[in-house]
C-alpha positions in Angstrom: 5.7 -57.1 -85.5 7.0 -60.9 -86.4 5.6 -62.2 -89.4 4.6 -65.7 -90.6 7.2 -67.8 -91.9 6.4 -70.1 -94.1 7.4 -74.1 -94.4 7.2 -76.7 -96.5 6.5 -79.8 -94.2 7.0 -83.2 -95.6 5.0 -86.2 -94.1 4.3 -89.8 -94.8 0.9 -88.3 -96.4 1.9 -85.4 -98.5 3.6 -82.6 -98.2 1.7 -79.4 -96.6 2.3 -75.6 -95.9 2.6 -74.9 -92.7 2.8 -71.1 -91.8 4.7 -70.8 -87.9 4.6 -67.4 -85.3 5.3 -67.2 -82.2 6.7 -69.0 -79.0 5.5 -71.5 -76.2 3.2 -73.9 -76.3 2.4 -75.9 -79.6 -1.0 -74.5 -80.8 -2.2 -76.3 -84.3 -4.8 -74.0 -86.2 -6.3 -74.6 -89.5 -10.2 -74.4 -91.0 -11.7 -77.0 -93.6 -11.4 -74.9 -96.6 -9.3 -71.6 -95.9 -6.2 -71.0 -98.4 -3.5 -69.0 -95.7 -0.7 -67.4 -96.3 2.2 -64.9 -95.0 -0.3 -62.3 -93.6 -1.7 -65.0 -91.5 -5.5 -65.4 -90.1 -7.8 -63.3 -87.1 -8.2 -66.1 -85.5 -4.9 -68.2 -85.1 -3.2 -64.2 -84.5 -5.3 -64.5 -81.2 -2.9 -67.2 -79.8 0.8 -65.7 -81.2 1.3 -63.1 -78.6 2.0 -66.1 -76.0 2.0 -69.5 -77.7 3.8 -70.7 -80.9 1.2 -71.3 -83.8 1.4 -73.7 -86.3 -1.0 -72.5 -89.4 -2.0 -75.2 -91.7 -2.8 -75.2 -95.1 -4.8 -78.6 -95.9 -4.7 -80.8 -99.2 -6.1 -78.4 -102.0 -5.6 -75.5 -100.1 -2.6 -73.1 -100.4 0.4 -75.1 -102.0 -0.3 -78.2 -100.2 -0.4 -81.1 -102.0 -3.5 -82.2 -103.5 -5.6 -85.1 -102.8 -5.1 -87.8 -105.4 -8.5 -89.0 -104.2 -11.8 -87.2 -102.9 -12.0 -89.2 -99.3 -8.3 -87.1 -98.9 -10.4 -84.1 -98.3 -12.6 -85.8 -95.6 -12.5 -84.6 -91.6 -11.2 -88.0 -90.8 -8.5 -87.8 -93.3 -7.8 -84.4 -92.4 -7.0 -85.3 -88.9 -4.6 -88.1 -90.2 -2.9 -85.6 -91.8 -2.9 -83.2 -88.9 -1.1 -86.3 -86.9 1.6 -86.7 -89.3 2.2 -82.7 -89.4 2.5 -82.9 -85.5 5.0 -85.4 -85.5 7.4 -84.0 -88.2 7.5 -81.3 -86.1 8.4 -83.5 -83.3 5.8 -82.2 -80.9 4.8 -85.3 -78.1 1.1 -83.2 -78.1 -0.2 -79.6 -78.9 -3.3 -78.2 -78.6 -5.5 -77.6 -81.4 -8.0 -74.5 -82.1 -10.9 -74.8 -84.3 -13.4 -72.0 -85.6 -16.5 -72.8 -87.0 -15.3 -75.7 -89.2 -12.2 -76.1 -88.1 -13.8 -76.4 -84.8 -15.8 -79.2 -85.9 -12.2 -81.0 -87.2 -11.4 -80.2 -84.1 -14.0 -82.6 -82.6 -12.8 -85.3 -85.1 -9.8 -85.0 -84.0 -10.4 -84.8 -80.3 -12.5 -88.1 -81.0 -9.5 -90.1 -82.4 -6.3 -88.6 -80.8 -7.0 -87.1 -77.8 -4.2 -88.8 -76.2 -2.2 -86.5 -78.7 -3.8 -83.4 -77.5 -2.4 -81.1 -74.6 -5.8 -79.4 -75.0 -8.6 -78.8 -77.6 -10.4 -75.3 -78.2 -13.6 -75.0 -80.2 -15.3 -71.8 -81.1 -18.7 -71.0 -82.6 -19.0 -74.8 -84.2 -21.2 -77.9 -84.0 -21.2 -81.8 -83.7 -23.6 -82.6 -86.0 -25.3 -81.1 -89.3 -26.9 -77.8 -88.3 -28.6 -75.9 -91.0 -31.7 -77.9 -91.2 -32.5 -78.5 -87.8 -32.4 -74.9 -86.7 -34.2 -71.9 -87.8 -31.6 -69.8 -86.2 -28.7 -70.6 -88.6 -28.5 -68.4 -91.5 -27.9 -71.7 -93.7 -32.0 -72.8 -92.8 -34.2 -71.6 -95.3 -36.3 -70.7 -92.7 -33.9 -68.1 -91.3 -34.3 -64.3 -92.9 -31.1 -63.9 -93.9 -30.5 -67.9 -95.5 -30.6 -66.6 -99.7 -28.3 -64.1 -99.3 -25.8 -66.0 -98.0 -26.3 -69.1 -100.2 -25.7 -66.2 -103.5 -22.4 -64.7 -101.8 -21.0 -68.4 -101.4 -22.2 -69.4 -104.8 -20.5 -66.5 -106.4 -17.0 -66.2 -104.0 -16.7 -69.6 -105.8 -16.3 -68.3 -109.8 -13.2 -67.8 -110.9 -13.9 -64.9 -112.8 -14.2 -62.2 -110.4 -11.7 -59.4 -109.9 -10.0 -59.7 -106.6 -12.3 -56.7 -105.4 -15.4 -58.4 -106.3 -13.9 -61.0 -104.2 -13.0 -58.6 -101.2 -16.4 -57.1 -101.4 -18.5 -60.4 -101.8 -16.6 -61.8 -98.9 -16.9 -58.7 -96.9 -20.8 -58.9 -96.8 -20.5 -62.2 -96.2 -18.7 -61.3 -93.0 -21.0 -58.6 -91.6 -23.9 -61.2 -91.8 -22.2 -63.0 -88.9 -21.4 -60.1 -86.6 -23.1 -59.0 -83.7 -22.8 -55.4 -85.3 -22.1 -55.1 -88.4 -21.3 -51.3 -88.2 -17.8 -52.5 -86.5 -16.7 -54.6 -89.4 -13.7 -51.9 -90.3 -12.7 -51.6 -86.5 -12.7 -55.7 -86.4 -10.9 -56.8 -89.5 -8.4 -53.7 -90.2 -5.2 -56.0 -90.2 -3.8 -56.6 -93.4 -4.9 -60.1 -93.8 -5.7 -61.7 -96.8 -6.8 -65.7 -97.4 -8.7 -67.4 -99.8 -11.5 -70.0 -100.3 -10.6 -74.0 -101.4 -13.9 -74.5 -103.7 -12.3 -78.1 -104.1 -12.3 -78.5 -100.3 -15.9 -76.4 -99.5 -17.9 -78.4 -102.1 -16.4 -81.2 -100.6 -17.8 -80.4 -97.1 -21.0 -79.3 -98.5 -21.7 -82.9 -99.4 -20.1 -84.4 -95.8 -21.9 -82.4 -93.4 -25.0 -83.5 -94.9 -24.3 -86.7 -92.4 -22.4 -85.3 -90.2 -22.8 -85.9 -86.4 -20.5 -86.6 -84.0 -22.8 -86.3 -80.4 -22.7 -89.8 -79.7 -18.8 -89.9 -79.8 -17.7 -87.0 -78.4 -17.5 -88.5 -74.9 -14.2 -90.6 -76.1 -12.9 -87.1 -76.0 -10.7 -87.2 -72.9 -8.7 -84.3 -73.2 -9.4 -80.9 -71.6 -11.8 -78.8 -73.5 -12.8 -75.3 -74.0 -16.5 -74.2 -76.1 -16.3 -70.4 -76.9 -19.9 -69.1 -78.8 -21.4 -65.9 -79.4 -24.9 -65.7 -78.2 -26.1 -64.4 -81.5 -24.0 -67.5 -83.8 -26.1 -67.4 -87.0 -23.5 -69.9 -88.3 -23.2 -72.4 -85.6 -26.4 -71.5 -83.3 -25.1 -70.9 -79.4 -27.5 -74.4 -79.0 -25.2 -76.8 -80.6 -22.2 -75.3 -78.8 -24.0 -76.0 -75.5 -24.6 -79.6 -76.6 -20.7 -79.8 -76.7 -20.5 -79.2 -73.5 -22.6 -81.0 -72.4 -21.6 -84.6 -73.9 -17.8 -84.0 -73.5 -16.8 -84.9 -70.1 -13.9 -83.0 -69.1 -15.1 -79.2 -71.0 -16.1 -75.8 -69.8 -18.4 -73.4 -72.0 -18.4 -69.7 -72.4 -20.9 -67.8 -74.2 -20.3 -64.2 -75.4 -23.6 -62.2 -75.2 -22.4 -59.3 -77.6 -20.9 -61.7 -79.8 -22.2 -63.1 -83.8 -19.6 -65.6 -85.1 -16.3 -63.8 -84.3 -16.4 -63.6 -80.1 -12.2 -63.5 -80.5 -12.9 -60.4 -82.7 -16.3 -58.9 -81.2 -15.2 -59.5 -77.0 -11.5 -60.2 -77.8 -10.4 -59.3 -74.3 -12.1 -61.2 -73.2 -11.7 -63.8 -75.3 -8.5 -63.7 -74.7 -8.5 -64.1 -70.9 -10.8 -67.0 -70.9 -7.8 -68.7 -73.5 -4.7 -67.6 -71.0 -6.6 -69.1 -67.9 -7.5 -72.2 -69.8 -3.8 -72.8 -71.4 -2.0 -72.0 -68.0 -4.3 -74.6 -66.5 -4.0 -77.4 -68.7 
């Protein structure tokens, strides 16, 4: 099996890491506070079989550069730097693919350069702040599962634990978001490791207090694809049908065995929805 090579990719705004697999079509992945590296990431592995994947690490992730101030690590800013990264790697357009918060880049992004972007892909995300105004995200306190969660992402961020507190912190994390939970070994048995920018998430804790892009994202004009689980406790399946629904030329799917991971939990046909939508753009 081809692995992930690794490069160093120098831009007018910093230099990032940038991990590459694959062939075809330019696909851009990257989430708002992952660290990647050579083992790679469930989600952008969905797209390597038939497409060529560009894996970025962001400022203060990975050994990117970091941001020499804190608006660096904003999703504006982010997609600035996404712009430069495309065009160092001389690509007229790609398509980029967003989970969860790196869906909801994606939407930024869409927003600003869609003229940039063969297509855009968003999974299991939102266009505006959800945790408070729904009961069915595990980040309301009104939703059973909402202290747990907010303990295991207090304590992944310590720097003291062992790297098998980590792995079993992060696990449980995990299985809160699945559909069943039971399958967790069956559904993450690659050997992929990443880690967690606290620099970057604290950062997004503050800016999706006000965030909310519904009443922008009909300026994105290219094509788009929403992908959510029915049973989202992240991003609720509600907020990925107001996508659809305010961005003119998109299509929704919704996975009804599906949590947070529908290209894990239904990934064939995950898979087939993303092949149809790709050789029709």
């Amino acid at each position: 099996m081809a692995k992930w090579k690794r490069k160093m990719v120098t831009t007018s705004r910093g230099t990032f890491e940038v991990f590459i697999k694959g062939e075809g079509l330019p696909i851009c992945v990257t989430h708002l506070y992952s660290e990647f590296n050579e083992t790679g990431d469930y989600f952008a592995d969905i797209f390597t079989d038939h497409y060529q994947v560009y894996l970025v690490n962001l400022k203060n992730a990975g050994n990117t550069d970091k941001a020499n101030e804190a608006h660096e690590l904003s999703m504006i800013d982010t997609a600035l730097d996404l712009e430069e990264i495309r065009k160092s790697f001389g690509h007229d357009s790609w398509t980029f693919a967003g989970h969860s918060t790196g869906g909801m880049l994606g939407l930024v992004y869409g927003i600003h350069f869609s003229k940039f972007l063969h297509s855009l892909i968003i999974v299991g995300s939102a266009g505006r702040e959800y945790g408070s105004s729904s009961s069915e995200c595990i980040y309301n306190p009104g939703h059973s599962q909402y202290q747990r969660m907010q303990q295991l992402i207090e304590q992944l961020k310590s720097s003291s634990l062992t790297e098998q507190e980590k792995k079993e912190l992060s696990i449980e994390r995990t299985k809160l978001s699945l559909y069943e939970p039971i399958n967790y070994n069956n559904l993450f048995s690659k050997n992929i490791s990443k880690k967690m920018s606290a620099s970057r998430m604290n950062f997004f804790a503050r800016e999706v207090l006000i965030y909310d892009v519904t009443r922008r994202l009909e300026a994105i004009t290219t094509k788009t694809v929403i992908m959510c689980g029915r049973h989202d406790v992240q991003c609720p399946v509600s907020f990925s049908i107001e996508i659809n629904e305010k961005i003119p030329n998109s299509s929704l799917h919704i996975f009804e065995r599906s949590n947070h991971y529908p290209f894990l939990e239904e990934e064939a046909a995950f898979r087939e929805i993303i092949d149809s939508f790709l050789t029709q753009s």
